[in-house]
BAMARKE-774575 format. One record per residue: residue number from 1; residue in three letters; x, y, z of N, C-alpha, C in turn. Coordinates in nm, 3 decimals. Layout:
BEGIN
<atom><seq>NUM</seq><type>ALA</type><n_X>X</n_X><n_Y>Y</n_Y><n_Z>Z</n_Z><ca_X>X</ca_X><ca_Y>Y</ca_Y><ca_Z>Z</ca_Z><c_X>X</c_X><c_Y>Y</c_Y><c_Z>Z</c_Z></atom>
...
This chain:
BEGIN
<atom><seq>1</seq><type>UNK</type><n_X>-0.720</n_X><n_Y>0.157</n_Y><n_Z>0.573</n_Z><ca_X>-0.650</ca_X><ca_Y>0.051</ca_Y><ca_Z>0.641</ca_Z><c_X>-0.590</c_X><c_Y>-0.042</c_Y><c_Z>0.535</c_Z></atom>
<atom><seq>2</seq><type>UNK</type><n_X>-0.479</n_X><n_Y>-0.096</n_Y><n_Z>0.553</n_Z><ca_X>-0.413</ca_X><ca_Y>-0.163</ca_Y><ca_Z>0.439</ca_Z><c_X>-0.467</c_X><c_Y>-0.323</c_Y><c_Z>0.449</c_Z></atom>
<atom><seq>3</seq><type>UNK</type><n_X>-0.468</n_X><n_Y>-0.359</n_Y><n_Z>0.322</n_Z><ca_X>-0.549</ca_X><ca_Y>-0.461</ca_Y><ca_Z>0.330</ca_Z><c_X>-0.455</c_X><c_Y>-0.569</c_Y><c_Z>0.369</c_Z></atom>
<atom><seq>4</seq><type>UNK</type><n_X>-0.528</n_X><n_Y>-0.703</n_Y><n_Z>0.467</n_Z><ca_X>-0.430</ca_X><ca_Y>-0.804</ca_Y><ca_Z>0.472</ca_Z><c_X>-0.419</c_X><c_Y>-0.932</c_Y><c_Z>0.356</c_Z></atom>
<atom><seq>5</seq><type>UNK</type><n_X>-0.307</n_X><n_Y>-0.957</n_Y><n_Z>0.389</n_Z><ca_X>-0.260</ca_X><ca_Y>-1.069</ca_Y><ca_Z>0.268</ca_Z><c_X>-0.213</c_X><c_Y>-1.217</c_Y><c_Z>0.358</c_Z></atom>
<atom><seq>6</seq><type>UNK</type><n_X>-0.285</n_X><n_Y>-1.320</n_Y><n_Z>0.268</n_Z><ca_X>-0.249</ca_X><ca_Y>-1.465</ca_Y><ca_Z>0.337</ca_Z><c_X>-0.147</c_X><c_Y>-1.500</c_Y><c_Z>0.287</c_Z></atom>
<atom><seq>7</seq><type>UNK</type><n_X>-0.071</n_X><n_Y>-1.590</n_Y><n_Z>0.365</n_Z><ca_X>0.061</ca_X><ca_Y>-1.646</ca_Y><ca_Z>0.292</ca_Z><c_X>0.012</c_X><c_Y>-1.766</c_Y><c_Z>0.302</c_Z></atom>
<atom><seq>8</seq><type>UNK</type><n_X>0.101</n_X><n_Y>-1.807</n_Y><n_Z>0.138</n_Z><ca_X>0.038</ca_X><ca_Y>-1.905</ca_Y><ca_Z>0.076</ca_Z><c_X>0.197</c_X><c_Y>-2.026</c_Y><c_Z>0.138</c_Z></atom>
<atom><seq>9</seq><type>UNK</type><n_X>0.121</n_X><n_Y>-2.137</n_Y><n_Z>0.156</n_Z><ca_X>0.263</ca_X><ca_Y>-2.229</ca_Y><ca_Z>0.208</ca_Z><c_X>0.356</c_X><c_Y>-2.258</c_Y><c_Z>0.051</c_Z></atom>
<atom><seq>10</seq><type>UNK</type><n_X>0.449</n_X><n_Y>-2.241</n_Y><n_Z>0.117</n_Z><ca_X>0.601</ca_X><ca_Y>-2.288</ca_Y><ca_Z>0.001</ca_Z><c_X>0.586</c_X><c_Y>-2.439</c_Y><c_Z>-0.007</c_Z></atom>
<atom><seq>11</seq><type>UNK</type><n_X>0.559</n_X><n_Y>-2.439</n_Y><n_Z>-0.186</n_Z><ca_X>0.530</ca_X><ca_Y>-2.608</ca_Y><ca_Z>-0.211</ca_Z><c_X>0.638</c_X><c_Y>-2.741</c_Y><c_Z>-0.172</c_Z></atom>
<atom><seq>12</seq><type>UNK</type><n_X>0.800</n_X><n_Y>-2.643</n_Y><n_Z>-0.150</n_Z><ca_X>0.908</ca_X><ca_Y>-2.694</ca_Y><ca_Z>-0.126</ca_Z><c_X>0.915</c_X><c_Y>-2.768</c_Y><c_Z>-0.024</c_Z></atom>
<atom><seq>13</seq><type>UNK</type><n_X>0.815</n_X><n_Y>-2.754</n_Y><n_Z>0.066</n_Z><ca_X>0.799</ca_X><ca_Y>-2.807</ca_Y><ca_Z>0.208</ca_Z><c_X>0.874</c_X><c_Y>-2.699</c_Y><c_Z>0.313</c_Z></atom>
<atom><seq>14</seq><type>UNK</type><n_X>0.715</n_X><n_Y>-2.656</n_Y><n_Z>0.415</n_Z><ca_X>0.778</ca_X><ca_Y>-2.561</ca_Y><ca_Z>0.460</ca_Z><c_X>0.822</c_X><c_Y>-2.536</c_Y><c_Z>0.596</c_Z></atom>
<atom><seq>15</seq><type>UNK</type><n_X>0.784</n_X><n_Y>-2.453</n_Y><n_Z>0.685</n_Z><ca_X>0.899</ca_X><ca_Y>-2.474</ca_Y><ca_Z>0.822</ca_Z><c_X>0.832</c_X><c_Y>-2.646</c_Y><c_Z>0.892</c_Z></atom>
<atom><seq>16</seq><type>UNK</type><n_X>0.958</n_X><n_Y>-2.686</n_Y><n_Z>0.952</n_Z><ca_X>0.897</ca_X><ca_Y>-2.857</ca_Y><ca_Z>0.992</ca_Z><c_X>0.928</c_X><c_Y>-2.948</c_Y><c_Z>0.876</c_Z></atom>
<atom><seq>17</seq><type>UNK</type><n_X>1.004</n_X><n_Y>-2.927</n_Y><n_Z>0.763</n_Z><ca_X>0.936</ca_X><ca_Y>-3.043</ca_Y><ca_Z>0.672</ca_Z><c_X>1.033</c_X><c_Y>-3.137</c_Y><c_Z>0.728</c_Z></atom>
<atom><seq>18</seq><type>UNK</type><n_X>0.948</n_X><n_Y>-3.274</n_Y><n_Z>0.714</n_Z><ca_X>1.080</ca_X><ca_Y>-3.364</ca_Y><ca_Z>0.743</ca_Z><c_X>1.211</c_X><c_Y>-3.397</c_Y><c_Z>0.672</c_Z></atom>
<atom><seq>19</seq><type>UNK</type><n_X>1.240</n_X><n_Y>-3.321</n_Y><n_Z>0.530</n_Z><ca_X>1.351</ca_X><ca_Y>-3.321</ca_Y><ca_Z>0.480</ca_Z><c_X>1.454</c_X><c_Y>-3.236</c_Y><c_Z>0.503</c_Z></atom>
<atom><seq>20</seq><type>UNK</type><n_X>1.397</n_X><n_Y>-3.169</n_Y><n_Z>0.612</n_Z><ca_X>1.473</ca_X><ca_Y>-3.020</ca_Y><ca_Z>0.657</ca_Z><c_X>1.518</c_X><c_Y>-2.944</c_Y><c_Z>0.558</c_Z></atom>
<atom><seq>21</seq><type>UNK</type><n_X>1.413</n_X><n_Y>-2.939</n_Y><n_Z>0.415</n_Z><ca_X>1.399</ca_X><ca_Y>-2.838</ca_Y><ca_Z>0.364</ca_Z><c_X>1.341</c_X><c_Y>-2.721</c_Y><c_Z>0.352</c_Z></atom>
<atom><seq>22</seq><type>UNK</type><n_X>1.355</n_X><n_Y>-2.647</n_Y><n_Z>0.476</n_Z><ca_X>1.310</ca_X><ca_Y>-2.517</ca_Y><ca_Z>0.503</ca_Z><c_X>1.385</c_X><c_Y>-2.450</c_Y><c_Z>0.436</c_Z></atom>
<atom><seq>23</seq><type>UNK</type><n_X>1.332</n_X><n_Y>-2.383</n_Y><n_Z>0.344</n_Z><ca_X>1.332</ca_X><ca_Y>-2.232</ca_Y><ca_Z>0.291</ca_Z><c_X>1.287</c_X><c_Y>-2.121</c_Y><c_Z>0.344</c_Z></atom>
<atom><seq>24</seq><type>UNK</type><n_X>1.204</n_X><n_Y>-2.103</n_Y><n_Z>0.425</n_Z><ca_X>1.161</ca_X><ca_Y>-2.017</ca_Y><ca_Z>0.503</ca_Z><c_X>1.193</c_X><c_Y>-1.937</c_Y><c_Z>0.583</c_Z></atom>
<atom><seq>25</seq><type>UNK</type><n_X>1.281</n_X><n_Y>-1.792</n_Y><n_Z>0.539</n_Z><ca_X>1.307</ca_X><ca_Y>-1.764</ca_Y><ca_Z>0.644</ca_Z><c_X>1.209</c_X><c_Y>-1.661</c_Y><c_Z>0.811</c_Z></atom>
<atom><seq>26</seq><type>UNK</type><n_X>1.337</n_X><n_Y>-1.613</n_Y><n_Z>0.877</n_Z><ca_X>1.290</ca_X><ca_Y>-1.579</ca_Y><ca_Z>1.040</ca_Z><c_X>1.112</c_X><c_Y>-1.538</c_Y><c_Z>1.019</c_Z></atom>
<atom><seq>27</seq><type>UNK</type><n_X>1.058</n_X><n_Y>-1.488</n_Y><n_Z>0.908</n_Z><ca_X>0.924</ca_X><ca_Y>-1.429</ca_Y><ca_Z>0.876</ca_Z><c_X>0.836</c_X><c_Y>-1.446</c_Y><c_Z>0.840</c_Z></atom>
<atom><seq>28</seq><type>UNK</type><n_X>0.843</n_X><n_Y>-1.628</n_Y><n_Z>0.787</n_Z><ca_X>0.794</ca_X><ca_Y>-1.738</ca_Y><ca_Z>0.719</ca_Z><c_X>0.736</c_X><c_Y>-1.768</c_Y><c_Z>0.594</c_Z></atom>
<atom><seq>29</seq><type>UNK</type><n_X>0.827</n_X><n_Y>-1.603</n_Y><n_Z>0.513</n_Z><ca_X>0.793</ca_X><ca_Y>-1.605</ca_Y><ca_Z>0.378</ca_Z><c_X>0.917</c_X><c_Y>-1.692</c_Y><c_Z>0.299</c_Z></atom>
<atom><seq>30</seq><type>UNK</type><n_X>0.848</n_X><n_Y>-1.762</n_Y><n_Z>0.194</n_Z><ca_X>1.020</ca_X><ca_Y>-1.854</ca_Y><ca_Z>0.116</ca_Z><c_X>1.068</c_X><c_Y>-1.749</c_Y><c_Z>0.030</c_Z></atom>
<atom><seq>31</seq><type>UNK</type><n_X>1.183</n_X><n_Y>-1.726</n_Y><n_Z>0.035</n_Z><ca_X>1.269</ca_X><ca_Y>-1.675</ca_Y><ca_Z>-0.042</ca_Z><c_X>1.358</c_X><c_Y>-1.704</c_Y><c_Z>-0.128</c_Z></atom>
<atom><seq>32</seq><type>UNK</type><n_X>1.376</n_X><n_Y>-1.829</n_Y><n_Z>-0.164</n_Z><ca_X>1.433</ca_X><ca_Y>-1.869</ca_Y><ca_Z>-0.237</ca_Z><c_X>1.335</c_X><c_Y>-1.874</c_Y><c_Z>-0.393</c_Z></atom>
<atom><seq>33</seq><type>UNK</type><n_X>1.510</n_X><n_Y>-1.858</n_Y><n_Z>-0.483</n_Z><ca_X>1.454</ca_X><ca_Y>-1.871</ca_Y><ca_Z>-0.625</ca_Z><c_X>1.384</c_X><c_Y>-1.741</c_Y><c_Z>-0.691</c_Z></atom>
<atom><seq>34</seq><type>UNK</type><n_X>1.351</n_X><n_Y>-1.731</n_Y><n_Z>-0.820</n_Z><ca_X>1.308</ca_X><ca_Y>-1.612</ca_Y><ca_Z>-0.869</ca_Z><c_X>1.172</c_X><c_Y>-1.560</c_Y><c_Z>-0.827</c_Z></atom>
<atom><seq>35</seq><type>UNK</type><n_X>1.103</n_X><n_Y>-1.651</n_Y><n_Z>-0.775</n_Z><ca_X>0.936</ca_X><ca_Y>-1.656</ca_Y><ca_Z>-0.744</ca_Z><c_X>0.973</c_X><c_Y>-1.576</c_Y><c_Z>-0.616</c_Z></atom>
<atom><seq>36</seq><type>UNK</type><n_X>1.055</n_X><n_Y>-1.646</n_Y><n_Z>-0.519</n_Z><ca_X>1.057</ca_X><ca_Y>-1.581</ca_Y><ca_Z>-0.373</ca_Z><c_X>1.111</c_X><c_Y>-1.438</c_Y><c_Z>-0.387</c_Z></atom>
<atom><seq>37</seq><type>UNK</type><n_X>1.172</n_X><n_Y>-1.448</n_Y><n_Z>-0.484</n_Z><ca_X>1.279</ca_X><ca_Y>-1.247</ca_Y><ca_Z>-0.477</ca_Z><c_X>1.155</c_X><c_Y>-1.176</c_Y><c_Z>-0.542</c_Z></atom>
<atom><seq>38</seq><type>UNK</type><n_X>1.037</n_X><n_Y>-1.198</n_Y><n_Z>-0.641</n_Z><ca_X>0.960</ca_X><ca_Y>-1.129</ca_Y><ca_Z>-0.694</ca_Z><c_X>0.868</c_X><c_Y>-1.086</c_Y><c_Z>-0.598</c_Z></atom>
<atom><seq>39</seq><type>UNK</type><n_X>0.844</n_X><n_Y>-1.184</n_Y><n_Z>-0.513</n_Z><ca_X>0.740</ca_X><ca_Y>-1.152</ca_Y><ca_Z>-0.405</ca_Z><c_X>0.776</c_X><c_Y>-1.033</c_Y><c_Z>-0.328</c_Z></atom>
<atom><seq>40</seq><type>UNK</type><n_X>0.863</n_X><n_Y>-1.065</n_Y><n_Z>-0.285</n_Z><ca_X>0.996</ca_X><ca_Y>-0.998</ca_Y><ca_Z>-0.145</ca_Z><c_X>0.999</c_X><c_Y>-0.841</c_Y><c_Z>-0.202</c_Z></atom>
<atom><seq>41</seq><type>UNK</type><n_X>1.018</n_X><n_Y>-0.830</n_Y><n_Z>-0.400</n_Z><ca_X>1.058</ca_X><ca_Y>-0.708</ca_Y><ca_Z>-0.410</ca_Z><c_X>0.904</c_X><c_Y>-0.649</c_Y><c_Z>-0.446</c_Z></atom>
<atom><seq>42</seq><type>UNK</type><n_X>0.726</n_X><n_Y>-0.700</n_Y><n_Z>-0.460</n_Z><ca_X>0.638</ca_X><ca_Y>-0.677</ca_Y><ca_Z>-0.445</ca_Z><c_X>0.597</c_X><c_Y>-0.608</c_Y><c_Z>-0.318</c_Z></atom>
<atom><seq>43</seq><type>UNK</type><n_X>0.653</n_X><n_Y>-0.707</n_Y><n_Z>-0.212</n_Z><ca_X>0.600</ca_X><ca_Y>-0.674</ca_Y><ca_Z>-0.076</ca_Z><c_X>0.709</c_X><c_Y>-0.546</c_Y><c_Z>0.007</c_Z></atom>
<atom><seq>44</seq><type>UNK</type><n_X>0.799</n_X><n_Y>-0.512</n_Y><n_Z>-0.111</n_Z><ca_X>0.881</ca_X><ca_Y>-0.416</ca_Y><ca_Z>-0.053</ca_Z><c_X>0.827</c_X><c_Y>-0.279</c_Y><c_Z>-0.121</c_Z></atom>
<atom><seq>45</seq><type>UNK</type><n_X>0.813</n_X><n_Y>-0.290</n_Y><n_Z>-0.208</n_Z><ca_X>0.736</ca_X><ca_Y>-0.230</ca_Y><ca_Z>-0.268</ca_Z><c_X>0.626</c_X><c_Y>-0.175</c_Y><c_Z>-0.243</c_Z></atom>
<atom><seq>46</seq><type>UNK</type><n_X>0.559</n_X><n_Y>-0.248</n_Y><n_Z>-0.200</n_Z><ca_X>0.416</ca_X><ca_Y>-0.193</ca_Y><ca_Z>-0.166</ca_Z><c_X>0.415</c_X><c_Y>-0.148</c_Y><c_Z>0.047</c_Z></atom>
<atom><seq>47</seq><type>UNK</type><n_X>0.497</n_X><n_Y>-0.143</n_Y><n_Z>0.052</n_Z><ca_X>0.551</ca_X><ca_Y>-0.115</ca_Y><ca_Z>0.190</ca_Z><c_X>0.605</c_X><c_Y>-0.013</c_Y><c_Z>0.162</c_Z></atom>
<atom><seq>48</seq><type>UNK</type><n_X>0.711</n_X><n_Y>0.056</n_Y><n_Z>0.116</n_Z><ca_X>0.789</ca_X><ca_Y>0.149</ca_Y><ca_Z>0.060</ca_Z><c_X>0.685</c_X><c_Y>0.311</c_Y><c_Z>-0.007</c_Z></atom>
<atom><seq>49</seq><type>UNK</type><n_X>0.587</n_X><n_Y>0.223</n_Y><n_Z>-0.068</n_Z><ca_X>0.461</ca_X><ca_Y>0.304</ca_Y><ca_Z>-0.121</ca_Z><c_X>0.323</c_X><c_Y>0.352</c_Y><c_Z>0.013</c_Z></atom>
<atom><seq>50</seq><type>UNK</type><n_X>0.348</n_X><n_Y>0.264</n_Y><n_Z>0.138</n_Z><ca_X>0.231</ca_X><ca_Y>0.297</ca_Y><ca_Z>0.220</ca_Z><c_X>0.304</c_X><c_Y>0.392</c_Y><c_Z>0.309</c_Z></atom>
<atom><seq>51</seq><type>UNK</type><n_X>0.445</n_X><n_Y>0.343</n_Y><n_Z>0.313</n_Z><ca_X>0.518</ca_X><ca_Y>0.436</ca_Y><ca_Z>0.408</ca_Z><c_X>0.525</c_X><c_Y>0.616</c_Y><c_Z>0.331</c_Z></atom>
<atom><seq>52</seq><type>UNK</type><n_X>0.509</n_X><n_Y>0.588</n_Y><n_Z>0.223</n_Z><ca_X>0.577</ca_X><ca_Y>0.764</ca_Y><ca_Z>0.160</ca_Z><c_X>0.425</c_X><c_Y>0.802</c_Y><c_Z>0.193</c_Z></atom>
<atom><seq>53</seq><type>UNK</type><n_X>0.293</n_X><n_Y>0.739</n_Y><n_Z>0.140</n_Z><ca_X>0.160</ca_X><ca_Y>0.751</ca_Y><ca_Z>0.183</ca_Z><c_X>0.143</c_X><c_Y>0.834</c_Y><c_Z>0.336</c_Z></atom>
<atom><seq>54</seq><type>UNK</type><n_X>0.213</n_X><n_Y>0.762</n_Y><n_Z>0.431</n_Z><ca_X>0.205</ca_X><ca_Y>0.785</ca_Y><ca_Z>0.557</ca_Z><c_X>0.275</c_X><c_Y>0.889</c_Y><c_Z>0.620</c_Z></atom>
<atom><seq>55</seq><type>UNK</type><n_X>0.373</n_X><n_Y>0.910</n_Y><n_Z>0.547</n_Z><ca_X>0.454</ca_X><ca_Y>1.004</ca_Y><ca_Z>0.589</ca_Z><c_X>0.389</c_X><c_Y>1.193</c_Y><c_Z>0.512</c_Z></atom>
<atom><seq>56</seq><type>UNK</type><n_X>0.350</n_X><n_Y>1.122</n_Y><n_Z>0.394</n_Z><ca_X>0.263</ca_X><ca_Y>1.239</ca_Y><ca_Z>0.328</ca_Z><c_X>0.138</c_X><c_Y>1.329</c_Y><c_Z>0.423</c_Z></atom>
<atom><seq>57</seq><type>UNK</type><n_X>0.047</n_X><n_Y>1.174</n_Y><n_Z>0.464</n_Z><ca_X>-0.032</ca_X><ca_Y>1.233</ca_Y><ca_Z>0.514</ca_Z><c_X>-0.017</c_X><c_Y>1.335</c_Y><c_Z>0.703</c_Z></atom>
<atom><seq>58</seq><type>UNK</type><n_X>0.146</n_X><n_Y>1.273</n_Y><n_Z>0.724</n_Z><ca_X>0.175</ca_X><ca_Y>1.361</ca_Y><ca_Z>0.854</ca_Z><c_X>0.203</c_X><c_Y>1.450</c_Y><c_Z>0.824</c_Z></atom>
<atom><seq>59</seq><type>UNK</type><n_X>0.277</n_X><n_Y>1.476</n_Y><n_Z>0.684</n_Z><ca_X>0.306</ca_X><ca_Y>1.614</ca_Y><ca_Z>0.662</ca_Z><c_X>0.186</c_X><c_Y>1.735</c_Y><c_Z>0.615</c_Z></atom>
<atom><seq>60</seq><type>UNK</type><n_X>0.093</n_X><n_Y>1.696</n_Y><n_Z>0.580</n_Z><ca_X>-0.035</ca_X><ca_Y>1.739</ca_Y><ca_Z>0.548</ca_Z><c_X>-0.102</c_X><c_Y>1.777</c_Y><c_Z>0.704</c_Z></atom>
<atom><seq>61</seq><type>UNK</type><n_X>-0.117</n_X><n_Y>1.696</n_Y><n_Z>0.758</n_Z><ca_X>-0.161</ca_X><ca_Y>1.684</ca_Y><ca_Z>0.884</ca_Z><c_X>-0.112</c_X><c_Y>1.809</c_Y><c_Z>0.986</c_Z></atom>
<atom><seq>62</seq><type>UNK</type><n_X>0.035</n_X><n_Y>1.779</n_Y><n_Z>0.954</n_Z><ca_X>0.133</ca_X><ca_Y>1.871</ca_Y><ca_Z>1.128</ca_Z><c_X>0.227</c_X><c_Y>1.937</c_Y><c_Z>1.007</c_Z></atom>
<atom><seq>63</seq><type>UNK</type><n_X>0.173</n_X><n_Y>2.077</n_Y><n_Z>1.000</n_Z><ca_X>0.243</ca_X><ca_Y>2.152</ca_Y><ca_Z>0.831</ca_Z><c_X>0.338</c_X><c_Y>2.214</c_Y><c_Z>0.959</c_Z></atom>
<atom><seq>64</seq><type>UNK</type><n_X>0.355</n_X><n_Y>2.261</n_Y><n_Z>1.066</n_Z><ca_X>0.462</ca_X><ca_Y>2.298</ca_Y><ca_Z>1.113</ca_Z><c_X>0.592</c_X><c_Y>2.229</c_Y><c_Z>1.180</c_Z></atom>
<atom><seq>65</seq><type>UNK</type><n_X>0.556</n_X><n_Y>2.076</n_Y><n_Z>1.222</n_Z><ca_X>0.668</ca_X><ca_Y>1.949</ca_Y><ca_Z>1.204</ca_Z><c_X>0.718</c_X><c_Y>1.926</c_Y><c_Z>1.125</c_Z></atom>
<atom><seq>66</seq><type>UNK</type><n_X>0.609</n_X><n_Y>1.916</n_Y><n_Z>0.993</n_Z><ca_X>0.687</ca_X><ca_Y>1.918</ca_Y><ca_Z>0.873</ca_Z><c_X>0.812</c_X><c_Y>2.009</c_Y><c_Z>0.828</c_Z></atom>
<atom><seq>67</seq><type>UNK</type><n_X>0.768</n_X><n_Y>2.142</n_Y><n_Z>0.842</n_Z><ca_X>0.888</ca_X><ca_Y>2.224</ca_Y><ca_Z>0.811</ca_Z><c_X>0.970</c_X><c_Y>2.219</c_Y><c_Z>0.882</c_Z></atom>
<atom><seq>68</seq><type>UNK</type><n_X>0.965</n_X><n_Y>2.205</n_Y><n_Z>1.010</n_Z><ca_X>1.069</ca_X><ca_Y>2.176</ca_Y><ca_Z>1.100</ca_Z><c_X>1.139</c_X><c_Y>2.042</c_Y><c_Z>1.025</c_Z></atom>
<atom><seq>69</seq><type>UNK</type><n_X>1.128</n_X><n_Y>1.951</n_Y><n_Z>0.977</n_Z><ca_X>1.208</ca_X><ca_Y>1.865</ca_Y><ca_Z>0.921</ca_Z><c_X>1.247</c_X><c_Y>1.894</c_Y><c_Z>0.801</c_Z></atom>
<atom><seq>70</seq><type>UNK</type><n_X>1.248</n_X><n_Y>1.992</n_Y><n_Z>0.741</n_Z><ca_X>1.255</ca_X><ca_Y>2.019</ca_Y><ca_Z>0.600</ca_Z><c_X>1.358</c_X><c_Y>2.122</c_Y><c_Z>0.678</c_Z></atom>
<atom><seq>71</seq><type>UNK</type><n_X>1.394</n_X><n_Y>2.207</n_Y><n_Z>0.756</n_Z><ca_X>1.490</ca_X><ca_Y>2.275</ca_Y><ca_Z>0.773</ca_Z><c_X>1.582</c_X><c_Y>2.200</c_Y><c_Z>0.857</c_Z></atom>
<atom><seq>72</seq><type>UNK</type><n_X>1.573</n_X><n_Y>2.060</n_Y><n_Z>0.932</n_Z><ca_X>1.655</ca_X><ca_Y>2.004</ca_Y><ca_Z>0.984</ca_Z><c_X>1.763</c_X><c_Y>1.934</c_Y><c_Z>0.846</c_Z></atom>
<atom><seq>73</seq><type>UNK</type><n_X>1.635</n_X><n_Y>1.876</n_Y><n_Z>0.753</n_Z><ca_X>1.711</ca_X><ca_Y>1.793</ca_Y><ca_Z>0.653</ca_Z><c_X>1.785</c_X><c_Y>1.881</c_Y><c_Z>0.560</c_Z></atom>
<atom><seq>74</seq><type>UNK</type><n_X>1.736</n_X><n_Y>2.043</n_Y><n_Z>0.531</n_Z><ca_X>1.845</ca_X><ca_Y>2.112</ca_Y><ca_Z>0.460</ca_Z><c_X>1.962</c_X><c_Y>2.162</c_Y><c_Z>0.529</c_Z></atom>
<atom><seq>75</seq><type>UNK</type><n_X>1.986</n_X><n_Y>2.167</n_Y><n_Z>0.680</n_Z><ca_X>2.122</ca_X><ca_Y>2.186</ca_Y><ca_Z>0.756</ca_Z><c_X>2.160</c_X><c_Y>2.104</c_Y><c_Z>0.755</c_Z></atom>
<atom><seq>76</seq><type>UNK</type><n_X>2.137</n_X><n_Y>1.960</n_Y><n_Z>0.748</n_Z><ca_X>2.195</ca_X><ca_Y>1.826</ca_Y><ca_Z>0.721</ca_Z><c_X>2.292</c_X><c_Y>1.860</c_Y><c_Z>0.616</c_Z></atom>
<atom><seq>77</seq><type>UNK</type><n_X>2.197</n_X><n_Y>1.906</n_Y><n_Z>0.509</n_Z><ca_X>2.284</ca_X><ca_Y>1.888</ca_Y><ca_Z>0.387</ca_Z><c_X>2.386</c_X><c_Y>1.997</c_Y><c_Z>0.350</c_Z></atom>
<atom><seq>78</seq><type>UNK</type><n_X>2.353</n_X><n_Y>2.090</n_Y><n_Z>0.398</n_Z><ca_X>2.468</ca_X><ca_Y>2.199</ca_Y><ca_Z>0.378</ca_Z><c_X>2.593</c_X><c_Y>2.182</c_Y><c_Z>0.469</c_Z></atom>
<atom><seq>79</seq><type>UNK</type><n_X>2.566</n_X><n_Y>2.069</n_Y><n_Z>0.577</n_Z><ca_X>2.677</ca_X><ca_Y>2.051</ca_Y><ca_Z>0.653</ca_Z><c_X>2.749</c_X><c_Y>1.904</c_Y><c_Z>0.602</c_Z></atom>
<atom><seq>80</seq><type>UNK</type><n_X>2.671</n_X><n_Y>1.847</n_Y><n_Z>0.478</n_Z><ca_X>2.745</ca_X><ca_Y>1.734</ca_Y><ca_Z>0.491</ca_Z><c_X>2.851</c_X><c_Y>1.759</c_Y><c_Z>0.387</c_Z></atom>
<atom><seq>81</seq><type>UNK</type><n_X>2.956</n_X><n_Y>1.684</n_Y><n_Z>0.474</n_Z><ca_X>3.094</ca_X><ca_Y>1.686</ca_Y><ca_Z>0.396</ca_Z><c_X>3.130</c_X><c_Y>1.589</c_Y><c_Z>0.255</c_Z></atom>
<atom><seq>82</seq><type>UNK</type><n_X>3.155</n_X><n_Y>1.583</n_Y><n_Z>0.110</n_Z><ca_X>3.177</ca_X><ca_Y>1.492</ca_Y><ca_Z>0.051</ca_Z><c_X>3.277</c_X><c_Y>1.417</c_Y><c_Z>0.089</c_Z></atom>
């Protein structure tokens, strides 16, 4: 099970502040600045890594879905046009 993570509040003042400096966006992580893009490309990251995880273990799991997508995705490609 993937472990959960707390979000830590944006020192900038965060959704509500009375300076209506919300940084925060729709997900209530701050994104702004180099700190917020490092996080963003951490947490994409490690999302990106549970998903190939997950997708591994279906293919392990259902070995004849699998191939069935492995011959869908090579007619894909022999049909795609440059």
């Amino acid at each position: 099970m993937p472990e959960q993570h707390e979000r830590i509040p944006d020192p900038s003042g965060g959704p509500g502040a009375p300076d209506g400096s919300d940084t925060t966006g729709a997900t209530g992580w701050s994104t702004s600045g180099p700190d917020g893009d490092a996080e963003r490309r951490r947490r994409r990251a490690r999302f990106l890594r549970e998903l190939t995880e997950a997708r591994e273990l279906r293919d392990r799991v259902q070995p004849r879905r699998a191939k069935a997508a492995r011959l869908r995705h090579a007619m894909r490609m022999r049909t795609f046009r440059w």
